[in-house]
mmCIF file of the N, C-alpha and C atoms, coordinates in Angstrom:
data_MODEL
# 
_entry.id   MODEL 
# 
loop_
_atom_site.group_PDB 
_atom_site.id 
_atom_site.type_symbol 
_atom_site.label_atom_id 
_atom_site.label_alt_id 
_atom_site.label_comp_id 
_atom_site.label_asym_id 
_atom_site.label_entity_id 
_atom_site.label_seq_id 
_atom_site.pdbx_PDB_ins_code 
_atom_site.Cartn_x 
_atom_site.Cartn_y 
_atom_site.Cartn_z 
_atom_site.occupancy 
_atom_site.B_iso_or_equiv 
_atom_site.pdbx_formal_charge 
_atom_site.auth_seq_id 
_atom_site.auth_comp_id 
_atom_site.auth_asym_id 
_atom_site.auth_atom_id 
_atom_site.pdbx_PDB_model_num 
ATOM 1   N N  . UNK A 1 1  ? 12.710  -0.513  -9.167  1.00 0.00 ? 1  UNK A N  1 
ATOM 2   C CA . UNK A 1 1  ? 11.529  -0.390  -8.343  1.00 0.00 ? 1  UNK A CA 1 
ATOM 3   C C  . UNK A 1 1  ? 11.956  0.054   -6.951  1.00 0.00 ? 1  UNK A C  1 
ATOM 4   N N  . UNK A 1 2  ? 11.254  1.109   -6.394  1.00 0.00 ? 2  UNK A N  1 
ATOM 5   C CA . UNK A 1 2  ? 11.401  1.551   -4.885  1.00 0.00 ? 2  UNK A CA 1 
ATOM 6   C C  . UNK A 1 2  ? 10.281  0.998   -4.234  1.00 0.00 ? 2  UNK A C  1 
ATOM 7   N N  . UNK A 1 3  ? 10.570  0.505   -2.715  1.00 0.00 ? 3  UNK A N  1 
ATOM 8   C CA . UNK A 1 3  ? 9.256   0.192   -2.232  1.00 0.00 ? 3  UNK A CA 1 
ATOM 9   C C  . UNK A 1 3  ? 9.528   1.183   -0.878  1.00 0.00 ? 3  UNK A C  1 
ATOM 10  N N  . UNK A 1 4  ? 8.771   1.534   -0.421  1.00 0.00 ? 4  UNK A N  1 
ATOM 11  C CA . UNK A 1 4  ? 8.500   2.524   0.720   1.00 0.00 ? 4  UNK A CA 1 
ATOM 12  C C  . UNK A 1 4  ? 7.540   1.594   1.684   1.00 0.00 ? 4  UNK A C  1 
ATOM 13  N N  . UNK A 1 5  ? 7.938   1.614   3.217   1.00 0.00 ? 5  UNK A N  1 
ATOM 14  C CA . UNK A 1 5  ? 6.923   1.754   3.839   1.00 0.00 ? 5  UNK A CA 1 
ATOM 15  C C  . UNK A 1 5  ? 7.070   2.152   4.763   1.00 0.00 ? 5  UNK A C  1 
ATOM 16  N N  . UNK A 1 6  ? 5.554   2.121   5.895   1.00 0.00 ? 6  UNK A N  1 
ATOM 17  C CA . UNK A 1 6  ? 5.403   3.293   6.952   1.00 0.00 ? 6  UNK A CA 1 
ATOM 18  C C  . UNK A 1 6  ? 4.666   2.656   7.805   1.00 0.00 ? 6  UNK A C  1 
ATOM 19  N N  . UNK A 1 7  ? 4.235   3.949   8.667   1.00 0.00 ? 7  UNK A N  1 
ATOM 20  C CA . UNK A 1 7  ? 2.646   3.821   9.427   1.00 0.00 ? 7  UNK A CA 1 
ATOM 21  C C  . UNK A 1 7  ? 1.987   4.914   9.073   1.00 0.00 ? 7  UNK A C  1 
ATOM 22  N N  . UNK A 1 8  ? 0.878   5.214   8.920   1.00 0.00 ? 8  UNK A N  1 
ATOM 23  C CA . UNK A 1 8  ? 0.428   6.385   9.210   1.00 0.00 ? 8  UNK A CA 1 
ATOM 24  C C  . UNK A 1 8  ? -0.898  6.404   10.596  1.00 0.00 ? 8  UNK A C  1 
ATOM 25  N N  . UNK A 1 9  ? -0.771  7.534   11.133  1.00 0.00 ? 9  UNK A N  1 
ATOM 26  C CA . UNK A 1 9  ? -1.335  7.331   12.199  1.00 0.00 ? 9  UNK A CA 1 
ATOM 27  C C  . UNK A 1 9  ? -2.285  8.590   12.560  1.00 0.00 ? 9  UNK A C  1 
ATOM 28  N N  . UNK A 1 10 ? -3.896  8.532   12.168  1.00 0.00 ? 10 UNK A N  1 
ATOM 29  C CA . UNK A 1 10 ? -4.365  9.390   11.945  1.00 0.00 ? 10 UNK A CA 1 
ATOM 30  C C  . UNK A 1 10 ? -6.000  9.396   12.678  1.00 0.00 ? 10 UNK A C  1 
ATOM 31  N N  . UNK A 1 11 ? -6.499  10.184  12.483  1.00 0.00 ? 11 UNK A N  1 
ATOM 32  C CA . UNK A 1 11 ? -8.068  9.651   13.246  1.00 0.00 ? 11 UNK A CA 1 
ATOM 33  C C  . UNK A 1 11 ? -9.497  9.748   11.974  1.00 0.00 ? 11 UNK A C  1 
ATOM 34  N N  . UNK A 1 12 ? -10.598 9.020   12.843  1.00 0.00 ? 12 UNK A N  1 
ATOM 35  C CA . UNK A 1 12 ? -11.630 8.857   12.402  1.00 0.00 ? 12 UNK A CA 1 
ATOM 36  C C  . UNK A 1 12 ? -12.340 10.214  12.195  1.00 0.00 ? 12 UNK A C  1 
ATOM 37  N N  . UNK A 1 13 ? -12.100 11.214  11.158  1.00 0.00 ? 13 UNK A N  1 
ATOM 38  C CA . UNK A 1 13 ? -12.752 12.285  11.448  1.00 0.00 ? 13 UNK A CA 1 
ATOM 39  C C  . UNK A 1 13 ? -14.242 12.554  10.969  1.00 0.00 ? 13 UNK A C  1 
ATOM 40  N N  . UNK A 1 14 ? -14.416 11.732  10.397  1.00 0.00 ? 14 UNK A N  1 
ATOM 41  C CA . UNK A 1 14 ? -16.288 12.237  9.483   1.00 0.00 ? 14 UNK A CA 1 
ATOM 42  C C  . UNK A 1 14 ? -16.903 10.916  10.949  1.00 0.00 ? 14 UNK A C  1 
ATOM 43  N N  . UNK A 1 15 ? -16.540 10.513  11.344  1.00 0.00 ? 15 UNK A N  1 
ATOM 44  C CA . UNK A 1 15 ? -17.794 9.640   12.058  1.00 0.00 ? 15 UNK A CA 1 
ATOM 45  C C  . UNK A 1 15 ? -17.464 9.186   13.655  1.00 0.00 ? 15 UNK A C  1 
ATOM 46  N N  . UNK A 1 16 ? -16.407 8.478   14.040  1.00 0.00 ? 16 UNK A N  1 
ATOM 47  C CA . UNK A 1 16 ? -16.163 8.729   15.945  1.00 0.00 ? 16 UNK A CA 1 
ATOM 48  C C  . UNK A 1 16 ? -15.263 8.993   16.015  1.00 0.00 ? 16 UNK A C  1 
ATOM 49  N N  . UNK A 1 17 ? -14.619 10.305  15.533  1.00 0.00 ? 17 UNK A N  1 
ATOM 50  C CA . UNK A 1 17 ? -13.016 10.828  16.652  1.00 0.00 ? 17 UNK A CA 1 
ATOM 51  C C  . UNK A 1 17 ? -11.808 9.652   16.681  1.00 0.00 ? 17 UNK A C  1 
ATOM 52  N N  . UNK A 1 18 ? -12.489 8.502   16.579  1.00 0.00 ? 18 UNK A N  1 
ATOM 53  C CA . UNK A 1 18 ? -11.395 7.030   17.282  1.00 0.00 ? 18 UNK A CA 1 
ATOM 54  C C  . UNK A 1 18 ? -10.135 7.561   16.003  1.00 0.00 ? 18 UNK A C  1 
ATOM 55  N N  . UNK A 1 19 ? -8.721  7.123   17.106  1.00 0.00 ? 19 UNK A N  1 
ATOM 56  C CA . UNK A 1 19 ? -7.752  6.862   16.460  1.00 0.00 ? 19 UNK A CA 1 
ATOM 57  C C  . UNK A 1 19 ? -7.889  6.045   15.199  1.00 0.00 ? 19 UNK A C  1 
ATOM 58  N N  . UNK A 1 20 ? -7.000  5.661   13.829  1.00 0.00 ? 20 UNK A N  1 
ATOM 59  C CA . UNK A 1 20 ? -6.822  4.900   12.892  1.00 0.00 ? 20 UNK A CA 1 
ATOM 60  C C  . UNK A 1 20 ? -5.353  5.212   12.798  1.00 0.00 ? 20 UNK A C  1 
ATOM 61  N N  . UNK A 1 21 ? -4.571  3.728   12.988  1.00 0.00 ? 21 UNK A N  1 
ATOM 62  C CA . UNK A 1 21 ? -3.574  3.175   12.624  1.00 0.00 ? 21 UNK A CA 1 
ATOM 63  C C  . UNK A 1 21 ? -3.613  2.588   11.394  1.00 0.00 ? 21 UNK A C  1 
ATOM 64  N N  . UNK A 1 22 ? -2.974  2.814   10.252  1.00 0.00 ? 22 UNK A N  1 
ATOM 65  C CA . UNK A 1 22 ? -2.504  2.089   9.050   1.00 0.00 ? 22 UNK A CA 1 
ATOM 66  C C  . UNK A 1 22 ? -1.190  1.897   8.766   1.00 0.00 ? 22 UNK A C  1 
ATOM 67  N N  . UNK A 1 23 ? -0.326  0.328   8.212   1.00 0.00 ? 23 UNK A N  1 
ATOM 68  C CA . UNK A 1 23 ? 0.208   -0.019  7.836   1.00 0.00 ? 23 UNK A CA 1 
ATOM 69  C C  . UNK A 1 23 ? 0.251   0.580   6.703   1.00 0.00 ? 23 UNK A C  1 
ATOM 70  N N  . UNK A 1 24 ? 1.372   0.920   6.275   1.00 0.00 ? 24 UNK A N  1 
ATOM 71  C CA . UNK A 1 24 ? 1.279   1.069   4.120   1.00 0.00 ? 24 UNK A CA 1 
ATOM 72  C C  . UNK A 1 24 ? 2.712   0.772   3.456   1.00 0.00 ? 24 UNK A C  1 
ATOM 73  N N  . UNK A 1 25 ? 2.527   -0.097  2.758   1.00 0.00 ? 25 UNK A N  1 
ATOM 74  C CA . UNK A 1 25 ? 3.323   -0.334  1.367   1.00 0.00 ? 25 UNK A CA 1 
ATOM 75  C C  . UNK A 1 25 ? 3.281   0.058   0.416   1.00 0.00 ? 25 UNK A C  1 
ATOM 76  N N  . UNK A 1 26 ? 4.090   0.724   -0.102  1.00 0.00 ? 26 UNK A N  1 
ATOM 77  C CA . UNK A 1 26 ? 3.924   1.752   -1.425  1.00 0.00 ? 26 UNK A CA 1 
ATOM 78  C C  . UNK A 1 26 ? 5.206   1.026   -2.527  1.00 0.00 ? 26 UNK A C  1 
ATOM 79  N N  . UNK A 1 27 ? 4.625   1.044   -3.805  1.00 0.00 ? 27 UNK A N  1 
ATOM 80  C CA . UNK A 1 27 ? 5.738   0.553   -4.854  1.00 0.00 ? 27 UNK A CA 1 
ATOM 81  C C  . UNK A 1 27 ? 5.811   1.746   -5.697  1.00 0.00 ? 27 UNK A C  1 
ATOM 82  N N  . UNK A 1 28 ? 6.984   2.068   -6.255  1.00 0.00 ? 28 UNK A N  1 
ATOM 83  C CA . UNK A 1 28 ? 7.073   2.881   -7.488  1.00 0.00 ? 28 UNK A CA 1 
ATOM 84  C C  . UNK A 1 28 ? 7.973   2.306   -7.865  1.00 0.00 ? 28 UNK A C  1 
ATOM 85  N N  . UNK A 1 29 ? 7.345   2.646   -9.605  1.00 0.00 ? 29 UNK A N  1 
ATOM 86  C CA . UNK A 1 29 ? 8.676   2.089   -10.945 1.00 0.00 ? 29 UNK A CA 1 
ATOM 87  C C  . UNK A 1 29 ? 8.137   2.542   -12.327 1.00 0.00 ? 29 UNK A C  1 
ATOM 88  N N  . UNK A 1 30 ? 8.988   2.452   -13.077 1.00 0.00 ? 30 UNK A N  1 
ATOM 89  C CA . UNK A 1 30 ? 8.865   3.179   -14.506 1.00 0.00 ? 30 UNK A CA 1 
ATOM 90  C C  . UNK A 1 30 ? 8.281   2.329   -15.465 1.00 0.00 ? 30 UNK A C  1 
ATOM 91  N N  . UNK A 1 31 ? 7.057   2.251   -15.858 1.00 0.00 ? 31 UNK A N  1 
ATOM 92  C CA . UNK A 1 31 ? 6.698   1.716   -16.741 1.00 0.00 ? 31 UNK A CA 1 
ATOM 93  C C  . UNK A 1 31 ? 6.878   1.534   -18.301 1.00 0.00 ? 31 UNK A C  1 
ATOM 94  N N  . UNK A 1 32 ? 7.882   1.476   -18.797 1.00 0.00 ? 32 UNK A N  1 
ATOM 95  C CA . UNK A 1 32 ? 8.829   1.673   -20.150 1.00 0.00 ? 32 UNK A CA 1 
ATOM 96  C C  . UNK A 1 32 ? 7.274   1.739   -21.520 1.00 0.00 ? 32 UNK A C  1 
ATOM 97  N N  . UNK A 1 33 ? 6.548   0.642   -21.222 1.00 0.00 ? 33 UNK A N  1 
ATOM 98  C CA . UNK A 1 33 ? 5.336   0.078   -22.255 1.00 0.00 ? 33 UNK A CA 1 
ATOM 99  C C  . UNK A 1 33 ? 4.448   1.027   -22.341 1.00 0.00 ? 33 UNK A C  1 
ATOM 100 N N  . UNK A 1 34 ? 3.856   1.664   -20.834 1.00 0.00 ? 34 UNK A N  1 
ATOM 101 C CA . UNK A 1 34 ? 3.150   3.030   -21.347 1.00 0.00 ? 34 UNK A CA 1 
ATOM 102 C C  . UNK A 1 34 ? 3.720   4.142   -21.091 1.00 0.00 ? 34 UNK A C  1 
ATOM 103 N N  . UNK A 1 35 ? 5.189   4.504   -21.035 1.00 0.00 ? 35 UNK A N  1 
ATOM 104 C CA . UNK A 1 35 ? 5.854   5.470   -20.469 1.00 0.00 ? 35 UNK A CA 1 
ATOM 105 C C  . UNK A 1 35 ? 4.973   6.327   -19.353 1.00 0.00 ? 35 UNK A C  1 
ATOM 106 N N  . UNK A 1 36 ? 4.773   5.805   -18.148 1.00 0.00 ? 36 UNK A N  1 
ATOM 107 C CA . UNK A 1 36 ? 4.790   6.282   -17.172 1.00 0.00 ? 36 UNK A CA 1 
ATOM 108 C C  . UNK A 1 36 ? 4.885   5.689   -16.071 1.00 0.00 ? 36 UNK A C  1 
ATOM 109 N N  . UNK A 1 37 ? 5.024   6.344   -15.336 1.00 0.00 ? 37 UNK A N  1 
ATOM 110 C CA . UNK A 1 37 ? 5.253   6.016   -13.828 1.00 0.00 ? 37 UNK A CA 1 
ATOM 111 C C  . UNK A 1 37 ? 4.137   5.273   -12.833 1.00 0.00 ? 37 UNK A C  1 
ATOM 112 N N  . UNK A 1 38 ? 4.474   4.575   -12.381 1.00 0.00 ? 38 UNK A N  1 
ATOM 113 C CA . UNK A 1 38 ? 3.733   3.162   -11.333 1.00 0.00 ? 38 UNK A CA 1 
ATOM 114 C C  . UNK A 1 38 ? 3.854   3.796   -10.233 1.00 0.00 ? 38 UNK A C  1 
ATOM 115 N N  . UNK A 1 39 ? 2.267   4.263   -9.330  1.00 0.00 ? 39 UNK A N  1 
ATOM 116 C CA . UNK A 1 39 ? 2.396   3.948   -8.224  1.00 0.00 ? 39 UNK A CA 1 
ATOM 117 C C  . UNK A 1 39 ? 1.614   3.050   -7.312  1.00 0.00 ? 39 UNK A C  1 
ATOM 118 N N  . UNK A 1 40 ? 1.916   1.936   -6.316  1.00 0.00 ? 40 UNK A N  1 
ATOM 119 C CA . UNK A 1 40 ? 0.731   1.179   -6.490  1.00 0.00 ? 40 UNK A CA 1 
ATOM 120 C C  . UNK A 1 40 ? 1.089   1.396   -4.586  1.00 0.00 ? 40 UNK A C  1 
ATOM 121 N N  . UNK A 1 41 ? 0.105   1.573   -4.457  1.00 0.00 ? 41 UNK A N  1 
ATOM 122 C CA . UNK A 1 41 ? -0.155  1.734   -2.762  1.00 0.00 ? 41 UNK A CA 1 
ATOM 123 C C  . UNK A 1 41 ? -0.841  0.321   -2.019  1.00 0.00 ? 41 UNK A C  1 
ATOM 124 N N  . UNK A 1 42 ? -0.832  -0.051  -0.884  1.00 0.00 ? 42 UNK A N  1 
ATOM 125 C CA . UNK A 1 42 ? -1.233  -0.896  -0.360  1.00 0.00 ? 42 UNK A CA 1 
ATOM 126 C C  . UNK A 1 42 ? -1.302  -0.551  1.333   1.00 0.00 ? 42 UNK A C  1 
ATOM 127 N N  . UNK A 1 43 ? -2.462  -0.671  1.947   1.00 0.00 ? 43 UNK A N  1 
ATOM 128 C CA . UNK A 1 43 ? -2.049  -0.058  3.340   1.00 0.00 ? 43 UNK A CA 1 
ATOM 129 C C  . UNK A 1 43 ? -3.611  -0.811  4.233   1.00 0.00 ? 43 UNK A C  1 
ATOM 130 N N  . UNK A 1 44 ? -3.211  -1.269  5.404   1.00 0.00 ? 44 UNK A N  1 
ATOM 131 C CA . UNK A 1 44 ? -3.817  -1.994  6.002   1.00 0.00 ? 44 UNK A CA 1 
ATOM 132 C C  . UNK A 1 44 ? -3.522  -1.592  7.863   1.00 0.00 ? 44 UNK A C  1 
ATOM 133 N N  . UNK A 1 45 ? -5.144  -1.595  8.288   1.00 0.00 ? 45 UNK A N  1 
ATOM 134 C CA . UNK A 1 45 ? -4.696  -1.492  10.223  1.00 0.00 ? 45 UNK A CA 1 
ATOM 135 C C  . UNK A 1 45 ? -3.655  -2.877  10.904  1.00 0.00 ? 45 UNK A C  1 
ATOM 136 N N  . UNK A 1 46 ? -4.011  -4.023  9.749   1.00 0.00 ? 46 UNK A N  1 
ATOM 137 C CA . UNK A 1 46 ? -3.224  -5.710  10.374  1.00 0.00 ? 46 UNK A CA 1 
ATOM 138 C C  . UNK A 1 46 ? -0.887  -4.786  10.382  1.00 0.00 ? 46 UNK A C  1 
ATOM 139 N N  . UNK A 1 47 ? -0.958  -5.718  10.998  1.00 0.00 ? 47 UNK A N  1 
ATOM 140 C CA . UNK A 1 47 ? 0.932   -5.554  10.821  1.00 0.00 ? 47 UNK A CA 1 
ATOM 141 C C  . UNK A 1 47 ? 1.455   -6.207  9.634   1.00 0.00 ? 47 UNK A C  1 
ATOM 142 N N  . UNK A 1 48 ? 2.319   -5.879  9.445   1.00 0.00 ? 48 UNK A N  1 
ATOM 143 C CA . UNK A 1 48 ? 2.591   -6.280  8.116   1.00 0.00 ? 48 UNK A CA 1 
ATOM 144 C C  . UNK A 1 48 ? 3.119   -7.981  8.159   1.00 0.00 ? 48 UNK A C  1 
ATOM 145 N N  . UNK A 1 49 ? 3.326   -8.646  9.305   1.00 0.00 ? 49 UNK A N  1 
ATOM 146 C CA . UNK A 1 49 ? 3.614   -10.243 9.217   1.00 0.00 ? 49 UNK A CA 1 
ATOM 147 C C  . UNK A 1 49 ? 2.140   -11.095 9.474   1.00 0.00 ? 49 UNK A C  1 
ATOM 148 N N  . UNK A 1 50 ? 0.738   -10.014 9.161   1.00 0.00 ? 50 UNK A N  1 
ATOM 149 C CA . UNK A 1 50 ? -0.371  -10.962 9.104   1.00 0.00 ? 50 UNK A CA 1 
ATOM 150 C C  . UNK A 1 50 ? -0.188  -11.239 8.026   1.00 0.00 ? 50 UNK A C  1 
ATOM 151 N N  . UNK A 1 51 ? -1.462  -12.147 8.434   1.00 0.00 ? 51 UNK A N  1 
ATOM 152 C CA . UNK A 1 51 ? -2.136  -13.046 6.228   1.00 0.00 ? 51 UNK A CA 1 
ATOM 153 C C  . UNK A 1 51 ? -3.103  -11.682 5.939   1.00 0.00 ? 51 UNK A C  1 
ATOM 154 N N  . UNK A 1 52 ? -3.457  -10.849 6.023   1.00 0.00 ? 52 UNK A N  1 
ATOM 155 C CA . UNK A 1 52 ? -3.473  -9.835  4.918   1.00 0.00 ? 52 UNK A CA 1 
ATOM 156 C C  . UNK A 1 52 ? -2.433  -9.470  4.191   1.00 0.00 ? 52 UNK A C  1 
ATOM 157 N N  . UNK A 1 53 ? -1.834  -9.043  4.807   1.00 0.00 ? 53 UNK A N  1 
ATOM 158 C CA . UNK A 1 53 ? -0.368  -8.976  4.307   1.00 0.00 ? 53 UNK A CA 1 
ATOM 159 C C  . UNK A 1 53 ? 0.179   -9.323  3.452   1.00 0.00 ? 53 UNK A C  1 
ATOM 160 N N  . UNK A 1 54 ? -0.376  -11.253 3.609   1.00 0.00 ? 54 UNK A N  1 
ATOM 161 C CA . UNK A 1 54 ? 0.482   -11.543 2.377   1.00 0.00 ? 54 UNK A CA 1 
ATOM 162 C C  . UNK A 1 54 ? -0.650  -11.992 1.038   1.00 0.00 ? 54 UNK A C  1 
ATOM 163 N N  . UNK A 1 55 ? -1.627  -11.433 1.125   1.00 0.00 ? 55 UNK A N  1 
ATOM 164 C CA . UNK A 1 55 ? -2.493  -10.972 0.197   1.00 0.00 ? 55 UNK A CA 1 
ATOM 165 C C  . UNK A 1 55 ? -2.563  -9.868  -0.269  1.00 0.00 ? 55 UNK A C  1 
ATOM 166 N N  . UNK A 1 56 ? -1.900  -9.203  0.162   1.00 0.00 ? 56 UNK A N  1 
ATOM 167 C CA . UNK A 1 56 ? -1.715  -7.917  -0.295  1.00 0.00 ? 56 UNK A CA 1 
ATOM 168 C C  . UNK A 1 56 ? -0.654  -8.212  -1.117  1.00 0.00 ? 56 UNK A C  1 
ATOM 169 N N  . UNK A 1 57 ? 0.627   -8.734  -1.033  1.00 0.00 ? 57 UNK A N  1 
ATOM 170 C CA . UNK A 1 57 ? 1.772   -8.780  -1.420  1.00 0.00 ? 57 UNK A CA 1 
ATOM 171 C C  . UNK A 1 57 ? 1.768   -9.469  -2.904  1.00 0.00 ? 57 UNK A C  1 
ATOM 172 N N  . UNK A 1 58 ? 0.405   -10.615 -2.337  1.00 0.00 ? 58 UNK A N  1 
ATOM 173 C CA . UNK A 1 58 ? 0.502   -11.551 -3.774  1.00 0.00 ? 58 UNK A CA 1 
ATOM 174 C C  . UNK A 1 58 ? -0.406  -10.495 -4.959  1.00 0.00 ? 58 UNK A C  1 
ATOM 175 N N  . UNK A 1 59 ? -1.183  -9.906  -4.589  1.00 0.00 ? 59 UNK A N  1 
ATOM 176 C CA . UNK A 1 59 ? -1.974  -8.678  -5.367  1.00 0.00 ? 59 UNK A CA 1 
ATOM 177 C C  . UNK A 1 59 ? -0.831  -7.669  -6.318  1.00 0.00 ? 59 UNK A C  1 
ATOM 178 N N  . UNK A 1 60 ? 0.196   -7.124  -5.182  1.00 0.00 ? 60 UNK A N  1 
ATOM 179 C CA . UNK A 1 60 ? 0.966   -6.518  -5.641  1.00 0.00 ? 60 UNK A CA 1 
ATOM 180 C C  . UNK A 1 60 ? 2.270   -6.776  -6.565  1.00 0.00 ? 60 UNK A C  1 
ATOM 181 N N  . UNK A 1 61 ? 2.370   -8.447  -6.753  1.00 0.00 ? 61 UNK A N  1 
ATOM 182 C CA . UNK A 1 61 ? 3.424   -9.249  -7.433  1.00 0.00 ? 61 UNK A CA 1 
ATOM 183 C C  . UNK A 1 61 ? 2.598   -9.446  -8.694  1.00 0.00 ? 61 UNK A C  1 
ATOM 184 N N  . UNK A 1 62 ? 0.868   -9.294  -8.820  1.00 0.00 ? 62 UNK A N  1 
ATOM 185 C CA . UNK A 1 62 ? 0.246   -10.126 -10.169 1.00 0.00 ? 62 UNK A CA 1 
ATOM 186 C C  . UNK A 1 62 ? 0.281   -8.546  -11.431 1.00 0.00 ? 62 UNK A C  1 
ATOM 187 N N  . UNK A 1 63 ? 0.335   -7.532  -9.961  1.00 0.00 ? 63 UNK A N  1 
ATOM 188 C CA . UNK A 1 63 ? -0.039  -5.892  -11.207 1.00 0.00 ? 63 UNK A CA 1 
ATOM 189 C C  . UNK A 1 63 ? 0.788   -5.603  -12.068 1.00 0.00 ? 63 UNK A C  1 
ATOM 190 N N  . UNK A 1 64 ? 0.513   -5.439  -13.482 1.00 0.00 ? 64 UNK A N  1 
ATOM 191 C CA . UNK A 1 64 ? 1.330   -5.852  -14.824 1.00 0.00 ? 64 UNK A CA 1 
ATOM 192 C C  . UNK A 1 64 ? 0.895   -3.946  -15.157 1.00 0.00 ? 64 UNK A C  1 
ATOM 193 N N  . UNK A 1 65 ? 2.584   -4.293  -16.111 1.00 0.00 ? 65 UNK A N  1 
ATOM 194 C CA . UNK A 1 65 ? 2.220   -2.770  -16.546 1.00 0.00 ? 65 UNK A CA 1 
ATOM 195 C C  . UNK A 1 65 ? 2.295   -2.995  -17.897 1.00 0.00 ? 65 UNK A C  1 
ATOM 196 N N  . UNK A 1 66 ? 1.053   -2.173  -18.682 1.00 0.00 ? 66 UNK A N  1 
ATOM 197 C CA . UNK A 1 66 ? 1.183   -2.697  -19.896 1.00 0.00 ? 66 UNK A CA 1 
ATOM 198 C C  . UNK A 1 66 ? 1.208   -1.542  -20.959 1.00 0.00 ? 66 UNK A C  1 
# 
């Protein structure tokens, strides 16, 4: 499994111009059971040491590949 992460840092374009900051966690891995490839994204404006965060994390520990 690779995990990637970032920021991306982009703006509000369909509605006020305002900046948007996102956090993102990205997983990839090989799913052997349906032969293919996992990608499971996760990305949030909080930093990554909020409690979204670690709801996100527990989300991303329950996703089964089947």
């Amino acid at each position: 499994m690779r995990r990637l992460r970032g920021r991306i840092d982009s703006y509000d374009a369909f509605a006020t111009g305002k900046e948007l900051v996102a956090q993102v966690d990205v997983l990839v891995w090989d799913c052997p059971a349906a032969r293919r490839r996992v990608v499971l994204l996760a990305a949030s404006p909080q930093p990554f040491s909020g409690p979204t965060w670690a709801l996100l994390r527990e989300r991303q520990d329950s996703f089964g590949c089947r």
